[in-house]
C-alpha positions as CSV (number, residue, x, y, z in Angstrom):
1,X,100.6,65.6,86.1
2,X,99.2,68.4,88.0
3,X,101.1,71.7,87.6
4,X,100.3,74.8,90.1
5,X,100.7,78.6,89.2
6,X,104.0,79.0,90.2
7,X,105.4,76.1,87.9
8,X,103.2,76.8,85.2
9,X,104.6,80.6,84.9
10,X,108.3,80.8,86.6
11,X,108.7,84.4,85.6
12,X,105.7,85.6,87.8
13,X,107.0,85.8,91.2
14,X,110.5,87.7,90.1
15,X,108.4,89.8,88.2
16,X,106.0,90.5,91.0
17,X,109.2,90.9,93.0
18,X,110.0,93.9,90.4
19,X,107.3,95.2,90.6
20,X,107.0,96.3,94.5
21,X,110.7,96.4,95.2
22,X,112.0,98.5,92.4
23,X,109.6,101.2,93.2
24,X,110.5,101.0,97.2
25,X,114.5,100.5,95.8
26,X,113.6,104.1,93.7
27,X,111.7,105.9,96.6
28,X,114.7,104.8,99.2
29,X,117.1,105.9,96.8
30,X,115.7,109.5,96.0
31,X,115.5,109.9,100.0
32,X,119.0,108.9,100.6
33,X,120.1,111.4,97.5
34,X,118.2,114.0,99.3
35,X,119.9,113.5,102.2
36,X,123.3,113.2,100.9
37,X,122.9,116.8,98.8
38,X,121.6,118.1,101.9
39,X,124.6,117.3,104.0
40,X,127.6,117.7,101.6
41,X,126.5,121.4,100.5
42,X,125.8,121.9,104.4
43,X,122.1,123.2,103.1
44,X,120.3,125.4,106.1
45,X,117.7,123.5,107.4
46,X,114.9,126.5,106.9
47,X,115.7,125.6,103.2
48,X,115.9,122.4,102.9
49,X,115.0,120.3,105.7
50,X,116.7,116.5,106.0
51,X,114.5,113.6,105.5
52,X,115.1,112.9,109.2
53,X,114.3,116.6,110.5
54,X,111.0,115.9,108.1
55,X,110.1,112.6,109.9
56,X,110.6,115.1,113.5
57,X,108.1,117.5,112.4
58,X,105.5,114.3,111.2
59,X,106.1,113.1,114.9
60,X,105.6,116.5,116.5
61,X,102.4,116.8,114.9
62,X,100.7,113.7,113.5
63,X,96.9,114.2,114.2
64,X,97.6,118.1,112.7
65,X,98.8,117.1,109.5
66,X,97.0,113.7,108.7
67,X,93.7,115.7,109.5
68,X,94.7,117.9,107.1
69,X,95.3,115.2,104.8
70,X,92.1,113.7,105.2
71,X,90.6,117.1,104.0
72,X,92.8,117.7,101.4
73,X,91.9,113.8,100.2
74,X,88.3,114.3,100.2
75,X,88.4,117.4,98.4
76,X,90.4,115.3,95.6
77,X,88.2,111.9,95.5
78,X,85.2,114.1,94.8
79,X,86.1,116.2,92.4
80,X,88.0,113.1,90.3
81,X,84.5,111.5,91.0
82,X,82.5,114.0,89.8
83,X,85.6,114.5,86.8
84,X,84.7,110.8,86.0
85,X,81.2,111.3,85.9
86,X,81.2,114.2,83.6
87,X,84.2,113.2,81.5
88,X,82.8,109.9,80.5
89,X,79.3,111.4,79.8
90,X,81.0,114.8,77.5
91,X,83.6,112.3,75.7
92,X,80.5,109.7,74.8
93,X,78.8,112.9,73.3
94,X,81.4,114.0,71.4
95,X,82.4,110.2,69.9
96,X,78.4,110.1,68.7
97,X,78.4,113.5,67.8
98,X,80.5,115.1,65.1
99,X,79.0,118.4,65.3
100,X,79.3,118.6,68.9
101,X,82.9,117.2,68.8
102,X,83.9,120.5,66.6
103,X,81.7,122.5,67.9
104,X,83.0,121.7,71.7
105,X,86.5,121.0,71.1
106,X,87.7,124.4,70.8
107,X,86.3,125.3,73.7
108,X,88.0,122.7,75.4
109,X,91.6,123.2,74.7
110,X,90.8,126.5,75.2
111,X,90.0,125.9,78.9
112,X,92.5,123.4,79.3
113,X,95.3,126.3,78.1
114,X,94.0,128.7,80.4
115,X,96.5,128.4,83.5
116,X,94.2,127.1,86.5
117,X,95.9,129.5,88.7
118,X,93.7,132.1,87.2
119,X,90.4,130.9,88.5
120,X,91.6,130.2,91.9
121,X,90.7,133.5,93.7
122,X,87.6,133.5,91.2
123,X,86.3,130.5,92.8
124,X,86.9,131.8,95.9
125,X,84.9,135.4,95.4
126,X,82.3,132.9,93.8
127,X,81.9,130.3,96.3
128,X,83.5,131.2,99.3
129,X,86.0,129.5,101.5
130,X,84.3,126.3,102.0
131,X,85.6,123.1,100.1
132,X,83.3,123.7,97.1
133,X,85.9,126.3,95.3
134,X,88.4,123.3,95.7
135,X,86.4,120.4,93.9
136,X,86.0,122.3,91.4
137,X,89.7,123.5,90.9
138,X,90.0,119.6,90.8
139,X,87.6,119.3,88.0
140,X,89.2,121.8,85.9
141,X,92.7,120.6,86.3
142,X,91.8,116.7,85.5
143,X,88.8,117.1,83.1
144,X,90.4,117.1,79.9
145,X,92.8,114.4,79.9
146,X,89.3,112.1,80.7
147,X,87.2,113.7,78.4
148,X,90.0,113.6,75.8
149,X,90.8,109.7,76.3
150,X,87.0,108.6,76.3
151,X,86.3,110.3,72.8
152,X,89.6,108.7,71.3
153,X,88.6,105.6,72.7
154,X,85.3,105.5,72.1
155,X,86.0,106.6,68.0
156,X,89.1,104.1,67.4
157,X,87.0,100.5,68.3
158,X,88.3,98.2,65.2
159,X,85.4,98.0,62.3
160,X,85.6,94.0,62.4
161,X,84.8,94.3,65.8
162,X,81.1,96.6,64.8
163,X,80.5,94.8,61.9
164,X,80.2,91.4,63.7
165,X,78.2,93.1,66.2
166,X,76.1,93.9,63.3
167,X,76.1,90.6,62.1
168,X,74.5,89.2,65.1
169,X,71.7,92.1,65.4
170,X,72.7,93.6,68.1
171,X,70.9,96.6,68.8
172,X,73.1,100.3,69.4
173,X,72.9,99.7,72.8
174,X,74.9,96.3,73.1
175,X,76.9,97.6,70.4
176,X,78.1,100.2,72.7
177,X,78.2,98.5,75.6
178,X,79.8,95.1,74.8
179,X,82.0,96.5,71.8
180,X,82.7,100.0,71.7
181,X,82.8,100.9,75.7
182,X,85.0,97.5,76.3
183,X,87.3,98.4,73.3
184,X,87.5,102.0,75.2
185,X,88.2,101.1,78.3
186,X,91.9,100.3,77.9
187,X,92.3,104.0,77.0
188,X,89.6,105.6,79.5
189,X,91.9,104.2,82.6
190,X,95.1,105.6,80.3
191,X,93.3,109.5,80.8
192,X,92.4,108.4,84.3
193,X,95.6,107.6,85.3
194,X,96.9,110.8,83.6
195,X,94.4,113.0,85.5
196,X,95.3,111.5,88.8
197,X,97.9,112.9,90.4
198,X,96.3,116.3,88.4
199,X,93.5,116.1,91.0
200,X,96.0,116.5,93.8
201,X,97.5,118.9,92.2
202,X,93.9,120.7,92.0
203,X,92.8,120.3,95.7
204,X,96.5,121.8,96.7
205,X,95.8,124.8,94.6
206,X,92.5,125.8,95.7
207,X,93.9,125.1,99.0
208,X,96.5,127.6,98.6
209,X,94.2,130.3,98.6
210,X,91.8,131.3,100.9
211,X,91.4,127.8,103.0
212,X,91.3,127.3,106.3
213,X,92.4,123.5,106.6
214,X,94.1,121.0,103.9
215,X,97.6,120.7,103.4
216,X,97.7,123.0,100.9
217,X,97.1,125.1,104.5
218,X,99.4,123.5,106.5
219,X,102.1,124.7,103.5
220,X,101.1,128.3,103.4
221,X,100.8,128.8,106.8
222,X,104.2,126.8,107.8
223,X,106.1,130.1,108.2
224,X,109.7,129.0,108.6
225,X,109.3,126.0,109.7
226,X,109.9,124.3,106.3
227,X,110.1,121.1,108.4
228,X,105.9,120.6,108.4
229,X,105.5,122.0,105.0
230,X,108.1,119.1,103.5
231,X,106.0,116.8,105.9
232,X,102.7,117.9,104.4
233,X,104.5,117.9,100.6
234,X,105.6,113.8,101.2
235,X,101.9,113.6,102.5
236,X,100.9,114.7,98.9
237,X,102.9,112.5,97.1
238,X,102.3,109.6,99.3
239,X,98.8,110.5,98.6
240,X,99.0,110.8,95.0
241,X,101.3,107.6,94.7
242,X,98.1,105.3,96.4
243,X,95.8,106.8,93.9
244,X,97.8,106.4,91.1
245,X,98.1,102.7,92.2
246,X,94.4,101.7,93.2
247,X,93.6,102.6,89.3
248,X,96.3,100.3,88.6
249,X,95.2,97.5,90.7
250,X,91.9,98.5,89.2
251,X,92.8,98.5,85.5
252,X,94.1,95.2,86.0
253,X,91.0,93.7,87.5
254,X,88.7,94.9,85.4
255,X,90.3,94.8,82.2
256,X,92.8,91.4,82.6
257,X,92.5,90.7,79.2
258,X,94.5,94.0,78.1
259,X,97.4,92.1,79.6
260,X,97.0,89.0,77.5
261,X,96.5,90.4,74.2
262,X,99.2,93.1,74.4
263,X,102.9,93.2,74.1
């Protein structure tokens, strides 16, 4: 008898039901919350604006801010690219290298203590006001958590799994290629997903000082109307929320066994 998907797996669909409504259940709920302690402490709206006086100023203004937003999203895609790039390359090193791994290290946490907000007018006396000073605020913030996640990933591939690659003489290469970055990868997207929303965070930074477009513009220069700065803040997170869940929706394509052989 021929069984479909559905029948074969009854628990999928309610738990693909979970899986987009309780997020949109949460999200709806934190609004409403917001609203409600808004109204019953009778909060001034140059505060705290009400979602509704936020969804006014996103209609007074929509090309304004979701230009803004497209700047503020470039700025972050390249930097996590060029993050990517470098973090994968540095953690590789420091999973072949011992000596480099203590010599670096240090180095690292070091950077990764020192509060980001430091460099921010630095990179702007460096580089001027253009968007370079911002990717790289973005690198900074997000670096380590990649770095950090490729080299534990890279070092903890289960001995059973190289010796067998060993057994069938298979050169370094395809050793580290079809054993050692595969075993990785689980934890690579764990330190991607973690530096994420940290590249927002980056672009918003640099943007705080000295730019001339981004929402982390639209914010400073918003004056009292805190309407448009709450407009370009949900912009952020709305921003950080998709890119959080394209490296999901990612993860899970490229890695579906992770699913399958974990609890």
């Amino acid at each position: 008898m021929k069984v479909d998907g559905s029948e074969a797996d009854p628990g999928r669909r309610p738990a693909i039901a979970a899986a987009v409504g309780l997020p949109v259940l949460g999200t709806v709920g934190t609004v409403v919350l917001w609203w409600l302690v808004v109204v019953a402490f009778d909060v001034e709206s140059y505060l705290v604006p009400t979602p509704g006086q936020v969804a006014s100023a996103f209609t007074r203004m929509p090309g304004y801010l979701l230009d803004n937003a497209r700047v503020t999203l470039v700025e972050t895609l390249a930097g996590f690219a060029l993050t990517v790039v470098g973090g994968l390359v540095l953690g590789g090193l420091l999973a072949a290298s011992r000596l480099l791994e203590q010599a670096l290290y240090p180095v690292l946490v070091a950077l990764n203590a020192v509060p980001k907000l430091a460099f921010a007018p630095l990179l702007v006396v460096w580089m001027g006001f253009g968007h370079a000073p911002k990717i790289v605020m973005v690198v900074l913030m997000c670096f380590f958590p990649v770095v950090l996640a490729t080299a534990a990933g890279l070092t903890s591939t289960p001995k059973d799994l190289v010796e067998l690659a060993r057994s069938l003489s298979a050169s370094r290469l395809q050793t580290f290629v079809k054993v050692r970055l595969r075993a990785a990868l689980p934890q690579i997207f764990v330190g991607l997903k973690t530096a994420m929303p940290l590249a927002v965070i980056g672009a918003l930074v640099g943007e705080l000082f000295g730019a001339s477009e981004g929402l982390g513009f639209v914010i400073q220069n918003a004056g009292g109307d805190t309407a448009v700065a709450f407009a370009a803040i949900a912009l952020l997170a709305v921003m950080s929320i998709v890119l959080f869940y394209v490296l999901v929706v990612a993860e899970r394509l490229l890695l579906p066994w992770v699913r399958e052989t974990t609890g």
